[in-house]
N, C-alpha and C positions, 0 to 999 in steps of 0.2 A: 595282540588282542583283536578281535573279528569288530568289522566295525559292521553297523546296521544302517540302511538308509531311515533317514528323518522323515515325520509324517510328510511334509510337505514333499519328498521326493517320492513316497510312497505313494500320495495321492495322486503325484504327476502319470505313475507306474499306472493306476488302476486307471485312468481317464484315458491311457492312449492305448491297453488292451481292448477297453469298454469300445473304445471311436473304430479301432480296426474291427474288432468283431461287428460292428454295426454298419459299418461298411460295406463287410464281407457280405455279411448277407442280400446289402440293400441290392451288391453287384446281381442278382440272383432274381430278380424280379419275375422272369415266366414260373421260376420254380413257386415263389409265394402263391402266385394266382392258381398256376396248378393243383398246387393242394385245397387254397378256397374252394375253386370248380370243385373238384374231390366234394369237399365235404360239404357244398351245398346238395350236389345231386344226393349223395349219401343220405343227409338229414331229412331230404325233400320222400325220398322212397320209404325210409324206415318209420317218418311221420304219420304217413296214410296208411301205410300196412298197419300203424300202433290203434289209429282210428279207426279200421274197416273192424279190424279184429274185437275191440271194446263195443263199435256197434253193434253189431252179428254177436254179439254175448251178453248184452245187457239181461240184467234182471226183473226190466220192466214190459219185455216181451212178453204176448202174449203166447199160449199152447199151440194153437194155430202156428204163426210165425217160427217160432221153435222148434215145430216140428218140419218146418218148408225148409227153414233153414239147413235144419241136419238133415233130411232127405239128399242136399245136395252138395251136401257134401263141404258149405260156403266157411262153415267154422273151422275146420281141418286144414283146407286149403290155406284162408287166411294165415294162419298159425305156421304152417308151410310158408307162405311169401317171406310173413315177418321175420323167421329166422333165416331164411335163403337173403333176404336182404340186410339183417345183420352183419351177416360172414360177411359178403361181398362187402359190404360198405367198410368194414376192416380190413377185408381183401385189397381194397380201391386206395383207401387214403395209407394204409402202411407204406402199399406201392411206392405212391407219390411221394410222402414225405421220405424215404427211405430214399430215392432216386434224388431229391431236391438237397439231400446231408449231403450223398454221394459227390456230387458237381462243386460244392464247396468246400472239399478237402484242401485244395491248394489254400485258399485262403483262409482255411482253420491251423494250416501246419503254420502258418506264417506267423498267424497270432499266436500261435504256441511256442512259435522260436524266439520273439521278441518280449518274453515271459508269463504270459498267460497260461495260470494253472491249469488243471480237467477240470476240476467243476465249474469254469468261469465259460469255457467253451461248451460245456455240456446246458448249462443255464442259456446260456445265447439261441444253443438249438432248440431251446425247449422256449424262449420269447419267441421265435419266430412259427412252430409248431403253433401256438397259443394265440396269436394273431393272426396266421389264417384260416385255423380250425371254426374260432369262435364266433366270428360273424355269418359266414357259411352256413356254420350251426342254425343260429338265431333266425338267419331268414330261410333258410332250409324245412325247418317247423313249418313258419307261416307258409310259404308255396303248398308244403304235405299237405295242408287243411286243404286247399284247391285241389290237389290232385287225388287226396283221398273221398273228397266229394263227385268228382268226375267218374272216379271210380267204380263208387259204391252207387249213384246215378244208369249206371250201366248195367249191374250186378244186377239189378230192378226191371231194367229194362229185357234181359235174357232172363227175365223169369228166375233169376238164383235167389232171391230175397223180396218178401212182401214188399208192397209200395207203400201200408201203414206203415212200416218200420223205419223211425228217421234218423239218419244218420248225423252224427253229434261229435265235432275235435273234441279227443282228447287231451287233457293239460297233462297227463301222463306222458303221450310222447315226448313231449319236451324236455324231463330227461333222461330217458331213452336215447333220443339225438344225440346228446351232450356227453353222453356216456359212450357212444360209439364214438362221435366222428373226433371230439376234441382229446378224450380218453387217448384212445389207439394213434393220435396225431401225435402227440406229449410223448407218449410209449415208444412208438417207432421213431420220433427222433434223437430220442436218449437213448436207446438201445446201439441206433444204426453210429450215432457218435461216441460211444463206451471206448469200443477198443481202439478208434481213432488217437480220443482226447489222451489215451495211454500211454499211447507210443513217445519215445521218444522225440523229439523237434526235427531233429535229421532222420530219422527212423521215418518221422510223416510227412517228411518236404520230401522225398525217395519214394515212398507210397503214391502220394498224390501224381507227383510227374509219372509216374511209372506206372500206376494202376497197382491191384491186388490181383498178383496171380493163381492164388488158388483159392480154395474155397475152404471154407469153415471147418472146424472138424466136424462136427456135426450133423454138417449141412449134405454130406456124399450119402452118409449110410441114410441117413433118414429119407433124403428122396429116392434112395433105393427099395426103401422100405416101404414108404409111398404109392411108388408104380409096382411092385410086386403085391402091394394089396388089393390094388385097383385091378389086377391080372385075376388075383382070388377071390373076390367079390364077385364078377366077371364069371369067373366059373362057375359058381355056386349057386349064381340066379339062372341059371340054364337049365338048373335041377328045379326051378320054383315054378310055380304058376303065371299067367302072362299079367297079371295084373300086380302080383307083389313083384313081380321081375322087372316092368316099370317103374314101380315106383322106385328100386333103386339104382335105377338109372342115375339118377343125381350123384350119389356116394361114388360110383363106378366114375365118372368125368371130374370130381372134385380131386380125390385123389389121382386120378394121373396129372390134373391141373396143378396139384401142388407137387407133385414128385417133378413135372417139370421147371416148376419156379424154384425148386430148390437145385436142382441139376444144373440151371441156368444155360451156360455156354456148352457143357461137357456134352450135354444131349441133344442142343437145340444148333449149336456149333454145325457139327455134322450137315445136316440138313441142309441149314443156310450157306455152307461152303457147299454144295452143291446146285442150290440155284443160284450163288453166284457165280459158278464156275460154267453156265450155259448161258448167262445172261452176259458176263463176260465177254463173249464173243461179238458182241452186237457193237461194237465203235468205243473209242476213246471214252466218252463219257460213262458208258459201260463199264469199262474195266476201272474206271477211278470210281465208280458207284463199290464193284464187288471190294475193291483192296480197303474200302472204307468200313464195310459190313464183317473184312476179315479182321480189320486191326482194333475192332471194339465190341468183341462178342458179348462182353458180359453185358454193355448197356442196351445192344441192341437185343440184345434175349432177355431184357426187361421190358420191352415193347411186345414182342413176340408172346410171351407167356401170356397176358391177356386176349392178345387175338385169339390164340388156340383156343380158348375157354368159350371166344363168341362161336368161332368156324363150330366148334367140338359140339357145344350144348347145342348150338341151334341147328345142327343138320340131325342130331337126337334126334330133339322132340320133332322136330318139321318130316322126320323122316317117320319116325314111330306112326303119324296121321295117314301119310301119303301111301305107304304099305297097305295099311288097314284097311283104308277103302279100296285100294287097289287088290285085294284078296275078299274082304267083306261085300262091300258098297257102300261101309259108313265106314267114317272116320270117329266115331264115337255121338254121345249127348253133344247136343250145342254148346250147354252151360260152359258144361265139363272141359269141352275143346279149347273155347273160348278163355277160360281160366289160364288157361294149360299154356299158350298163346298170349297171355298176356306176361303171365309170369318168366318167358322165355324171353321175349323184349325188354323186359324190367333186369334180368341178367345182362343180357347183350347189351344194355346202356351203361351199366357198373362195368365190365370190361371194356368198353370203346373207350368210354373217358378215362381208364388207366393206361392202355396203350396211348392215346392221344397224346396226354399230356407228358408221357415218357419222351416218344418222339419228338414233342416240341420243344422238351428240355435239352434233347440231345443237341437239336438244331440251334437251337440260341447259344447254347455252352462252344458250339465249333465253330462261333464269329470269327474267331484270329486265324486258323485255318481256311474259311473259305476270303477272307482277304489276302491271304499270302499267294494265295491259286491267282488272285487276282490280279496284285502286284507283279508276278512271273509271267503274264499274260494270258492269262485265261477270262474270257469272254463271259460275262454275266447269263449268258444265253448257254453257255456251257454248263454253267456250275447249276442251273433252273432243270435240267433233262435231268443232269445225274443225282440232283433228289426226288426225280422220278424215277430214275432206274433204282433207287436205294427202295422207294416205296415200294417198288414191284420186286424187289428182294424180299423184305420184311412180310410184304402179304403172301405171295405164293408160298416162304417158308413158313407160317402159320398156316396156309389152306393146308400143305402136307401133313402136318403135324395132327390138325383137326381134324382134316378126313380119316388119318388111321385111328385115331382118340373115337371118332363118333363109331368106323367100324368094328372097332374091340367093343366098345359098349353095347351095339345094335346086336349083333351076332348072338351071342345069346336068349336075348330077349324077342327077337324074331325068330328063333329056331325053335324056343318054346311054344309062341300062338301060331305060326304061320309054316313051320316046320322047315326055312329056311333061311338061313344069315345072311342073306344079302336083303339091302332096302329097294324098295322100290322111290322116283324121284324123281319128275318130271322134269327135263333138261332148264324148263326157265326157272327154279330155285337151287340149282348151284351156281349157275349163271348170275343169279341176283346177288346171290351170296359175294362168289366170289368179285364182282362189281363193285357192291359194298361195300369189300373190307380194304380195294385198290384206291378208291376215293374214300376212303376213312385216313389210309396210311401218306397218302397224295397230300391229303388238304394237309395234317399235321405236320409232315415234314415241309414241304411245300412253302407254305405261308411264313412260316419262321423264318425262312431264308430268304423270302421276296422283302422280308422286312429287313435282315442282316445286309441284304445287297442294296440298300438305299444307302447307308452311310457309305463316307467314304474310303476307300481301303485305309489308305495310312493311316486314320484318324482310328480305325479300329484294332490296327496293329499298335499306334502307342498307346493307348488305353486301356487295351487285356490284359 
């Protein structure tokens, strides 16, 4: 006859799942803040856009104002920011949360081998989603009030909107927020642990050491499917006029953006095995940078797909101005530029804090590695260059990637107004750019390891 543990054994059962999985996580720390950061900027952008957008449409405007308003276009655009900052903000915190399940596979197989069901692990990811989503959230609101008042402040001052017209938070945003940043936090981390918590215990102690070598099923056609629309879209606006050919400029970068986060390694692989194979040559710490970049394509082409998105979108639009006046003498209306200009900075901050905090997760997860470099004698001063050399991996292969992303997108739509596909781009905005994006990937990877290299080796070798 089958015997059954007694509650008291059973309850013993559930308290030291409960302690391991609460553990696992707590080991995980840059990952929680990670996704917080996420989803404060997230709430703080989608806040003021929900504000600008309700003010600029109230029903207590006057004819006057409503019609200044839509002359310039302030209600379209608004409605524009607000859903361009949606996505991203799903875009950002999936990201995050997605990469923060990722890193605590080994410590989910664990607790799945010393009996913890799938939905006890699945629930775990979903308390830790829920906890850094939700504060994030809450003071993400309160900031948007501030920043959608700075905002619409300025919208006043460039002449886009009456200065009777007063800008007023909405209690609406709020949730709005809650529905993006905590929503999509919950959803990406139950989705990204499903086929985890599934597997078998040895199936996922095997996974976790070993990584997942291939990808989804899914996940190949559709980001094929992705870049081949982004190629036809692409086509299509060459036949259009220069102004609807602009405007979908967006769509055209979106999709290649997503056919490359869903390709991940397969496409972005390539690339960065070739700037590390020239960067390589430059000294020992060189070549342990590149063989570091080869042996984790999949995490490091989760940092890389959000650069490409900054490099891509913002040599776009930066490039679509600098043409125009370079063939015209105007870059367009003030307003208009100005909007245009800001809305491109409000993107490039949703992809930097997703690259960021990948990178920074990468670096705190590879403590036991940069001590064991340690322990075999390698010099603190060593292991500091070559997460410079890693950063100048990670950035130069994003500049590539972005540059050809911004020239398939530009090429059409300069061929149409200006009858040719190259951009024009004065040498100090790639320059800046690429500057940028070496001290974005510098500081993130960088500072995690000035931090990992204070402990001391052994103590972080018995501890991992």
């Amino acid at each position: 006859m089958a015997s059954f543990p007694g509650p008291r054994l059973r309850t013993t059962l559930e308290i030291m799942r409960t302690g391991l999985a609460l553990a696992a996580l707590r080991a995980h720390r840059p990952a929680f803040f990670g996704t917080a950061a996420a989803a404060l900027f997230a709430a703080s952008v989608v806040s003021a856009a929900t504000s600008v957008l309700i003010s600029t449409n109230s029903g207590a405007l006057s004819p006057a104002a409503r019609q200044q308003i839509s002359a310039n276009g302030v209600g379209e655009m608004a409605a524009i920011m607000l859903l361009g900052s949606v996505y991203m903000s799903i875009f950002v915190v999936a990201s995050t949360m997605g990469t923060a399940v990722t890193q605590q596979h080994r410590e989910l197989a664990l607790v799945r081998a010393v009996g913890a069901r799938p939905r006890q692990v699945r629930r775990a990811v979903a308390g830790q989603a829920l906890a850094a989503a939700l504060p994030g959230s809450l003071a993400g609101f309160g900031l948007g009030a501030l920043l959608g008042q700075l905002w619409f402040d300025a919208m006043v001052t460039h002449g886009l909107v009456p200065s009777e017209v007063p800008f007023a938070v909405s209690w609406l945003a709020l949730p709005v927020c809650m529905a993006v940043t905590v929503v999509t936090s919950l959803l990406a981390g139950v989705l990204c642990s499903l086929r985890f918590s599934l597997l078998r215990p040895a199936s996922a102690l095997a996974e976790a050491e070993a990584g997942r070598r291939r990808l989804g099923v899914l996940r190949a056609p559709l980001g094929l499917l992705a870049l081949g629309g982004g190629c036809a879209v692409a086509a299509l606006l060459a036949e259009q006029p220069a102004d609807e050919a602009g405007q979908g400029a967006f769509l055209v970068l979106l999709l290649f953006c997503i056919g490359m986060g869903l390709l991940g390694p397969r496409l972005i692989g390539p690339a960065a095995w070739l700037v590390s194979a020239l960067i390589g040559r430059l000294g020992p710490s060189a070549r342990l940078a590149m063989l570091n970049v080869r042996s984790q394509p999949r995490r490091f082409a989760a940092a890389v797909v959000p650069l490409v998105l900054v490099v891509g979108f913002g040599l776009t639009k930066i490039a679509m101005h600098t043409t125009a006046r370079h063939h015209t003498g105007s870059a367009g209306e003030t307003g208009e530029v100005w909007l245009d200009y800001i809305g491109t900075s409000l993107y490039a901050g949703f992809a930097a804090i997703a690259a960021a905090n990948t990178l920074a997760m990468i670096s705190f997860e590879r403590g036991r590695d940069l001590a064991l470099l340690r322990i075999v004698g390698t010099q603190r001063a060593q292991i500091r260059v070559m997460a410079l050399w890693e950063a100048a991996v990670v950035s130069l292969t994003a500049l590539l990637l972005g540059g050809v992303t911004a020239l398939v997108t530009l090429a059409p739509i300069l061929s149409t107004a200006f009858g040719s596909a190259l951009p024009y781009l004065p040498w100090q905005l790639p320059t800046g750019l690429a500057a940028a994006t070496f001290l974005l990937t510098a500081g993130a990877t960088g500072l995690p390891v000035r931090a990992v290299l204070r402990r001391r080796a052994i103590t972080v070798v018995r501890t991992a």
